[in-house]
Structure formats: structure tokens, C-alpha cells
C-alpha positions in Angstrom: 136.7 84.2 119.5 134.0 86.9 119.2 134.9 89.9 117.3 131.3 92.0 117.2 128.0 91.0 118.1 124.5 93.2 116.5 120.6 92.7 117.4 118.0 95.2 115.8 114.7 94.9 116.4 114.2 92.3 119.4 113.2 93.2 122.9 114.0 96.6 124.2 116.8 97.1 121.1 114.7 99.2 118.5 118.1 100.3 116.5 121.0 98.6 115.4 123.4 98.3 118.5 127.0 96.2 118.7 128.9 94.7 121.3 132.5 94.9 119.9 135.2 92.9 121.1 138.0 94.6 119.0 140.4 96.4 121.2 140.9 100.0 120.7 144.3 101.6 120.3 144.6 102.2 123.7 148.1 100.7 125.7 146.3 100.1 128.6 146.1 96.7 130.6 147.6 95.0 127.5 146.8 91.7 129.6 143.4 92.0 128.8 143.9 91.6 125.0 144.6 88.7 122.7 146.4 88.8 119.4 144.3 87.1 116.5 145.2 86.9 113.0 145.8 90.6 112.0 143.7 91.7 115.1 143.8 92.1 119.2 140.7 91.1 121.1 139.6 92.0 124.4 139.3 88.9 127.3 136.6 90.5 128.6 133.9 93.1 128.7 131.8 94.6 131.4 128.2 95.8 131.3 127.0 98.6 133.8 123.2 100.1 134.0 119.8 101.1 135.5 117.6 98.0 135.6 114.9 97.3 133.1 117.8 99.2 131.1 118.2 95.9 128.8 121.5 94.7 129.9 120.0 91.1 130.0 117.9 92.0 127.0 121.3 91.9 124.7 122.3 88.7 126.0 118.9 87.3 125.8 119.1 88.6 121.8 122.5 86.2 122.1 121.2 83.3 124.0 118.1 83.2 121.1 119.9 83.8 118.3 122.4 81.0 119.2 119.4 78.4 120.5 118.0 79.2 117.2 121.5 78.0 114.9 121.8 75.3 116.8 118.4 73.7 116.3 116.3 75.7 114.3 117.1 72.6 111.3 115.8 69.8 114.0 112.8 71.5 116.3 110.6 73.4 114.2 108.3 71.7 111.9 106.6 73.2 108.9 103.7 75.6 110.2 105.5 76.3 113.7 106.1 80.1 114.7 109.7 80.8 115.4 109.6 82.8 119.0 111.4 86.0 118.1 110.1 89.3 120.0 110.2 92.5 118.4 110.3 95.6 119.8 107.3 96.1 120.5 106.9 100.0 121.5 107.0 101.0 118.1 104.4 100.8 114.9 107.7 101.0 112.4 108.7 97.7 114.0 106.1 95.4 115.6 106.1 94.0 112.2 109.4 94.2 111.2 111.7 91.4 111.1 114.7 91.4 113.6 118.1 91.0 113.0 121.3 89.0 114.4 124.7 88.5 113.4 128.1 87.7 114.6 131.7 88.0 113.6 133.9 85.7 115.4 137.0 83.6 114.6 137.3 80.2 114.1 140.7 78.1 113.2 141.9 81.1 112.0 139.1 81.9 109.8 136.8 85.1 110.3 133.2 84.6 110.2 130.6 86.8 109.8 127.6 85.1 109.9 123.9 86.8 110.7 120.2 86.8 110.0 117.0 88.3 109.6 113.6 86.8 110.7 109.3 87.0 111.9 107.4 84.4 113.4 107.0 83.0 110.2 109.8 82.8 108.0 113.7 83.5 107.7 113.5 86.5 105.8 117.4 87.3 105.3 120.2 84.9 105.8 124.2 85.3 105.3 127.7 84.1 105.9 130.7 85.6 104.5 134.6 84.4 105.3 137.4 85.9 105.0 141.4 84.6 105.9 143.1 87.9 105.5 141.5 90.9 104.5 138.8 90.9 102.2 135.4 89.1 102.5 134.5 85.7 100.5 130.9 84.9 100.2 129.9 81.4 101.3 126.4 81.9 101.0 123.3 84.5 101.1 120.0 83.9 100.9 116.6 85.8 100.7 113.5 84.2 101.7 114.0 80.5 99.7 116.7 81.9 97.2 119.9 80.8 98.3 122.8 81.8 96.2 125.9 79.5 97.3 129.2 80.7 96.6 132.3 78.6 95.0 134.1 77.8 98.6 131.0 76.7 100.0 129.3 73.6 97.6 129.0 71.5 100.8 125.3 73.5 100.6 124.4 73.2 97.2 122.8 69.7 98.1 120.1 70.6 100.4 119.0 73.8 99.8 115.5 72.6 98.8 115.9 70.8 101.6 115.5 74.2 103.8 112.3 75.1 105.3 111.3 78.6 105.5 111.0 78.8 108.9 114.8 77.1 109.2 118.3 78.0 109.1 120.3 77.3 105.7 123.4 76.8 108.1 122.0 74.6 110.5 119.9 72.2 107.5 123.6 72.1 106.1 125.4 71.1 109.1 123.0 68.4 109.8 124.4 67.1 106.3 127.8 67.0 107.8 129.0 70.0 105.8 132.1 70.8 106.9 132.1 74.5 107.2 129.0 74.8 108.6 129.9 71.7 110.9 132.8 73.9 112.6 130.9 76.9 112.7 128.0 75.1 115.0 130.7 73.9 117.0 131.7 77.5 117.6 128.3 77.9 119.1 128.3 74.8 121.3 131.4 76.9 122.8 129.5 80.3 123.0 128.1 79.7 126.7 125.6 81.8 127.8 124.0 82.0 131.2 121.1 83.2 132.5 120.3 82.9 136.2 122.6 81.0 138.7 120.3 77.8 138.9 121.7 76.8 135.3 125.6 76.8 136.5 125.4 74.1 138.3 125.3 71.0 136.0 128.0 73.1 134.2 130.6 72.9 137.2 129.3 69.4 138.2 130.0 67.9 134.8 133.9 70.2 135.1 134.1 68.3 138.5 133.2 64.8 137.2 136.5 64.7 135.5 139.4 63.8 138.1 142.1 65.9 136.8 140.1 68.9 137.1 139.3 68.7 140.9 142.6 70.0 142.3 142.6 73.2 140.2 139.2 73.7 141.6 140.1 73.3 145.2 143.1 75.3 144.6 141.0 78.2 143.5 137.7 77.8 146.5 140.9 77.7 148.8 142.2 81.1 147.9 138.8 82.8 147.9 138.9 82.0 151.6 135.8 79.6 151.4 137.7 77.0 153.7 136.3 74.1 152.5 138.9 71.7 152.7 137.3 69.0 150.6 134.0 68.1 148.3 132.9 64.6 147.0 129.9 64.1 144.3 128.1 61.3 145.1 125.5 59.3 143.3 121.8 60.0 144.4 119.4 57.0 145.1 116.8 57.1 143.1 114.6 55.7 145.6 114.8 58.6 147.7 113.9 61.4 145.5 110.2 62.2 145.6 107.6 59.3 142.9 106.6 61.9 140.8 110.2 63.0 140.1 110.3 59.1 139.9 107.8 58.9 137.8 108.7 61.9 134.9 112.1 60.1 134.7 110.5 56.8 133.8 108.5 58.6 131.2 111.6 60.0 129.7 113.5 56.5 129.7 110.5 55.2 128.2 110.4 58.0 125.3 114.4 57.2 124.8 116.1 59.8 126.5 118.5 59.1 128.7 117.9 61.8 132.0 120.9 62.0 134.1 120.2 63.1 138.1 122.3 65.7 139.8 124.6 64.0 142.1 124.6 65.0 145.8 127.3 67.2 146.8 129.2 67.1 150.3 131.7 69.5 151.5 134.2 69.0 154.1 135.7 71.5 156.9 138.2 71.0 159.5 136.6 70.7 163.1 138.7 72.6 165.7 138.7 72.2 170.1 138.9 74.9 172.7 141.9 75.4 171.8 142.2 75.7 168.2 143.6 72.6 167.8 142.6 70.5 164.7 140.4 67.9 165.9 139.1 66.1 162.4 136.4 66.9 159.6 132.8 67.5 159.8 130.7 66.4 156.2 127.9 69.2 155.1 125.5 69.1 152.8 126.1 71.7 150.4 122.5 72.9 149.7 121.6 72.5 153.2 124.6 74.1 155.0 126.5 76.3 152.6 125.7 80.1 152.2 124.2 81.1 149.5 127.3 82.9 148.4 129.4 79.1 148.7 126.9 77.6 146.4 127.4 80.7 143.9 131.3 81.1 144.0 131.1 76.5 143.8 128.2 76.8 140.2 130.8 80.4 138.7 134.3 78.4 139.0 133.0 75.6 136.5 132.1 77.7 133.7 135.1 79.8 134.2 137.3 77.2 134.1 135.7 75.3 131.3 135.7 78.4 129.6 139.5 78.7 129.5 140.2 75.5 128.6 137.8 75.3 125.5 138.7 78.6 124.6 135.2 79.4 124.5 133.4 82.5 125.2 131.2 82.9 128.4 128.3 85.4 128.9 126.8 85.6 132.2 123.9 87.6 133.3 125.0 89.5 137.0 127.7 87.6 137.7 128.2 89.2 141.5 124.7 87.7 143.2 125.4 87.1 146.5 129.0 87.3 145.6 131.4 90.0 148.0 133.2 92.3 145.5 136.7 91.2 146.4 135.7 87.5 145.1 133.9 88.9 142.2 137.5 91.2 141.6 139.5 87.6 141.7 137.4 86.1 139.8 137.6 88.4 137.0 141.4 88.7 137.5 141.5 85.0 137.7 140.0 85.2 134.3 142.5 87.8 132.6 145.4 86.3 133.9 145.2 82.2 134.0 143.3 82.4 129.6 145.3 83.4 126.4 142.6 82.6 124.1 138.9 82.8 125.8 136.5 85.6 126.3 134.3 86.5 129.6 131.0 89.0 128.9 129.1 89.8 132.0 126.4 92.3 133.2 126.9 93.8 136.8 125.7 96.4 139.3 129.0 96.3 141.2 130.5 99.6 140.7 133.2 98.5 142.7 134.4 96.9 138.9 134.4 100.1 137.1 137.8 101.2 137.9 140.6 101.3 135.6 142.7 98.9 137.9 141.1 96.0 136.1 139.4 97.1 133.2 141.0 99.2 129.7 138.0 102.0 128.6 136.9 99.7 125.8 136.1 97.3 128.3 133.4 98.6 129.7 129.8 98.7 128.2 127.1 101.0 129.5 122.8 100.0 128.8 120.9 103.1 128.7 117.0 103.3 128.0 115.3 106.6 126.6 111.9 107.6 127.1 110.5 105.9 123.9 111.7 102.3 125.8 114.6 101.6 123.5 118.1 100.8 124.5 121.6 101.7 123.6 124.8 100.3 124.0 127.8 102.2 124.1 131.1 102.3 125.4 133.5 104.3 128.1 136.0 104.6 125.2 133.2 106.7 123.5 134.2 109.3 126.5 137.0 111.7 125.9 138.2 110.9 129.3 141.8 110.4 131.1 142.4 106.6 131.7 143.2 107.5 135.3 139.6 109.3 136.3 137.5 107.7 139.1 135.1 105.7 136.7 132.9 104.5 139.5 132.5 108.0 140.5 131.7 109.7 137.6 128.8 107.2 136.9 127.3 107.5 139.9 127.1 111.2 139.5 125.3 110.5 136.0 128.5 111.4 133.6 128.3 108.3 132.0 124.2 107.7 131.8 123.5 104.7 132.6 121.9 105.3 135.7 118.1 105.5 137.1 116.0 108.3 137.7 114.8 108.1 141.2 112.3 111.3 141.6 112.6 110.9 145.8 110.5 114.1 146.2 107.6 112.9 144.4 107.0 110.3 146.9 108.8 111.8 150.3 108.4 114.9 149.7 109.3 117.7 152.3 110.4 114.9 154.1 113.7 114.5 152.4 114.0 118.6 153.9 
């Protein structure tokens, strides 16, 4: 489970900013938290601001830094540039390296685990553990000096093995290290999405297993999407256009082992003049279903998969096309059906910030100051009753968060 996240230094986040998953001392919506070890976690957080205020720019800082542990030991070669963006509105730190860490919990163990890199190199890289209280180093490294502590000798082996533009973690987990095996893993389980055209394999792969298709039915069903039934079926390669055709072959040919999409039909019940069931008609579900079907059909799978891996999901604007009362049962869905998974999510549906769903440490305002720089921050950070109208007061600016629309500059007297 996540505990805190930190970026400095990469896109629009000049300073040091934290997502922190710790729950307050608040006794609100005690649902929403999960005891850990000597801690309580929140489910869930929320993430409210202007655009362009960097609300996808933290989880794009997530979504690199854990690409990055996960193959940073098997993708780069020697002389390749590692893709990191600084911020770039700044001469302190155009040159500057940037900087990524997360605490999380794993088998009852608390991580902490971060870095600091350029294009070039890994400048700074650490991991520290700790099963109570206090902190155990496993290793820390500047540059190519790697000091290894005594609980970690699984990385003593290979750390002139370590390239400078590489991960010590990921060369060691490659070596089946055991610590740094189950720490990857962790990552695998981090799922982070970006854009609605990536859920889909996600929820396909959910469906493929049989046991899981009833619970997902179950769940369509209630959101009043009356779909009564959906098959995958496996497309014919023969009708999918050559060059498609054509890059798979490729692909075989260079080893891989592509995998299409199957086709996905939906069934509804088919009623006469006078309402009377009268059997099932078969759509296609890119074809017929709304826009809003297809997106409610790629969130379940990642929901559910989340709950049952106890993994943590991050998705960027989780409402598209989504009305607010399926976006609400989703989320309650969430807080209520896990006991040990965690859902992150950026939004412009005020209708969330209200305190009948969400405790004031779970919700995250992005704001952006003139210099381009964001900040996070928190509605606990407000010395505010739990039982305000949060949705109010951040519309009326009390919170930030919010854009600066200068209406008379371009109508005018004609807003008079």
C-alpha cells in the first residue's frame, strides 16, 4: 500500500511536493481508512484543479518513475538518455536533477525507496526498510558508489554490474534478489492510467477469466446500463486491415508474441408494443454503445482488479463521459467492496467534493502560480468544519485551485 509519494524537479513541480496517503486524526468516514502495521491509510484520494494546473503532471511524475524501476536494468543501453523532464521555467533547475521516491508497504514491511536523476546518469539512489519503527538501510548509492547494507547482500554481486544510466534495484532484481524481487512486484501492482483508450485490455484480460464475469454484470446492471449480457469473441485475423496484418507478422517474426483485442458484443432485451419481452438483440459495442457504456465497461476492470490484487490504481479524470451519480457509485463501490487497495484519481466533478463521500484528507487540490510551478496541498490544510459545502467554497475560490477567467478583457461591456 502507498504511504507518501514526492517529485521535485520534473514537469510543472519546481519544489518538493507529496501525495500522502497517511490518514489524519480526523474520525470521519472511518470506512475510507485501512489499518496497516502501526498506521491507517486512506482508500482513496481525490484531486481537484484548474487545467494546465499539473494534476496529470504528478501522475505523469508516477507513471515515469515507476516505467523507469521496472525496466530501466533491461531498455537502456550504455550512451542512451534517460527521458526525464525538468522543470523547465527555471535557470536553478533546467539542469538540475529530478527527484522521485515512494514509501509504501509491502508484506508487512515499509519501504522507502526513491531517486535522483539527468539525462545522463542516476545521480542519487536509496532504499531504506523498516518493520517497526526505526529505519534500516538496504542500500544508497551516489553516482557508481553503492554502499549495501547487512540485510541486503542479495546486491553486493552486481553492483559493478550497474550502469550509470540504470537502477541498482532493478539490475538486482533481474538477479533474482529477493528483496528487490518483491519490491518490483509492488510496482507491477501500482497501476497507473492515462487516457481511457489504455483501460480496455485491462478489463478484457479481468473478463477473460470466467469467474470474474458475473461480478461484472452484477455491477453494469446496477449502474442502470441494461445490458443484459456481453460475450468476447475471437477476431479473424483475416478481416482486420493487411498492414495491421502485416506489423503483426513482423512482430511474430522478431519473437513476440502480439495478442489482438477480441470483439466485444453486448446483449439487450428487445420489447413489443406492449412492453412485453420479445427476445435479445446482439450490438456491437464500439459501434452501438455510447461513449459513456464503453467508459463505465474499460473503469470496472481496473477497479475490480484493483481490489482483488490489493493494488493501487491512479487514473487520470476518471469521470469522461461518465454522469456523476455513476462516477459517485463507482467511488463508493470502491470504499466499500476493498479492505486493502487504494484508488488516486484526478477530476473536475465538483459534484465529489462533498464530505458525504470523502474525509478532508482526502481531497488534494493542484494549484499553479505565476512563475508556472505547481503545488499540492490538502483540504485538511484548511481550518474548516467537516460539515461546510466543500464544492461551494471552491468554486467561490476559498480553496484555490481554480482558473482565472478575465471575461471583461474579451466581452467587455458586454457582460453589462
Amino acid at each position: 500500500m502507498l504511504v507518501k509519494f514526492s517529485v521535485q524537479n520534473f514537469l510543472s513541480f519546481k519544489e518538493l511536493n507529496s501525495l500522502e496517503m497517511l490518514a489524519s486524526n480526523i474520525t470521519q468516514h472511518e470506512e475510507n481508512t485501512i489499518p496497516v502495521l502501526n498506521y491507517k491509510l486512506l482508500k482513496s484520494a481525490a484531486f481537484f484543479g484548474a487545467n494546465a494546473s499539473g494534476k496529470s503532471n504528478l501522475f505523469k511524475a508516477m507513471n515515469f518513475a515507476k516505467k523507469f524501476i521496472l525496466s530501466s536494468s533491461k531498455d537502456t543501453q550504455a550512451n542512451e538518455k534517460i527521458p526525464v523532464i525538468p522543470f523547465l521555467l527555471s535557470t536553478t533547475t533546467e539542469n538540475e536533477p529530478s527527484l522521485f521516491e515512494f514509501v509504501f508497504i509491502k508484506d508487512n514491511i515499509k519501504y522507502r525507496y526513491g531517486f535522483c536523476l539527468n539525462n545522463s546518469i542516476v545521480v542519487d539512489e536509496w532504499l531504506f526498510a523498516a518493520s517497526k519503527v526505526k529505519e534500516s538501510l538496504l542500500f544508497e548509492r551516489h553516482e557508481q558508489k553503492i554502499k549495501i547494507g547487512t540485510k541486503f547482500k542479495e546486491g553486493s554481486k552486481v553492483v559493478e554490474l550497474t550502469r550509470k544510466n540504470a537502477l541498482f534495484l532493478s539490475v538486482v532484481a533481474q538477479f533474482n534478489g529477493v528483496i528487490s524481487e518483491s519490491i518490483l512486484k509492488w510496482f507491477y501492482n501500482l497501476n497507473i492510467i492515462e487516457g481511457f483508450e489504455t483501460y480496455n485490455p485491462i478489463t478484457v484480460n479481468y473478463l477473460e477469466n470466467s469467474n470474474n464475469k458475473n461480478e461484472f454484470m452484477e455491477i453494469l446492471k446496477i449502474a442502470d446500463f441494461s445490458i443484459s449480457d456481453l460475450k468476447l469473441l475471437e477476431r479473424d485475423e483475416n478481416k482486420i486491415p493487411k498492414i495491421i496484418q502485416d506489423e503483426l507478422s513482423k512482430l511474430r517474426a522478431s519473437g513476440h508474441k502480439p495478442k489482438l483485442m477480441p470483439e466485444i458484443k453486448t446483449f439487450h432485451n428487445k420489447y413489443d408494443c406492449s412492453n412485453i419481452d420479445s427476445g435479445i438483440v446482439e450490438f456491437d459495442f464500439y459501434e452501438n454503445e455510447s461513449k459513456g457504456t464503453q467508459n463505465l465497461f474499460s473503469l470496472i476492470g481496473p477497479i475490480l482488479e484493483t481490489i482483488n490484487q490489493e493494488g493501487v490504481l491512479v487514473i487520470d479524470e476518471m469521470e469522461c463521459n461518465l454522469h456523476p451519480l455513476v462516477s459517485r457509485f463507482l467511488i463508493k463501490l470502491f470504499h466499500l467492496k476493498n479492505k486493502n487497495a487504494q484508488f488516486i484519481f484526478n477530476t473536475h466533478d465538483t459534484n465529489l467534493l462533498s464530505n458525504k463521500y470523502f474525509r478532508r484528507d482526502q481531497i488534494y487540490f493542484v494549484d499553479k502560480n505565476k512563475y508556472g510551478e505547481s503545488h499540492l496541498y490538502s483540504l485538511y490544510d484548511y481550518n474548516i468544519r467537516a460539515d461546510r459545502t466543500f464544492y461551494k467554497d471552491y468554486l467561490e475560490g476559498r480553496y484555490k485551485a481554480v482558473p482565472f477567467i478575465d471575461e471583461y478583457g474579451l466581452l467587455g461591456n458586454d457582460l453589462k
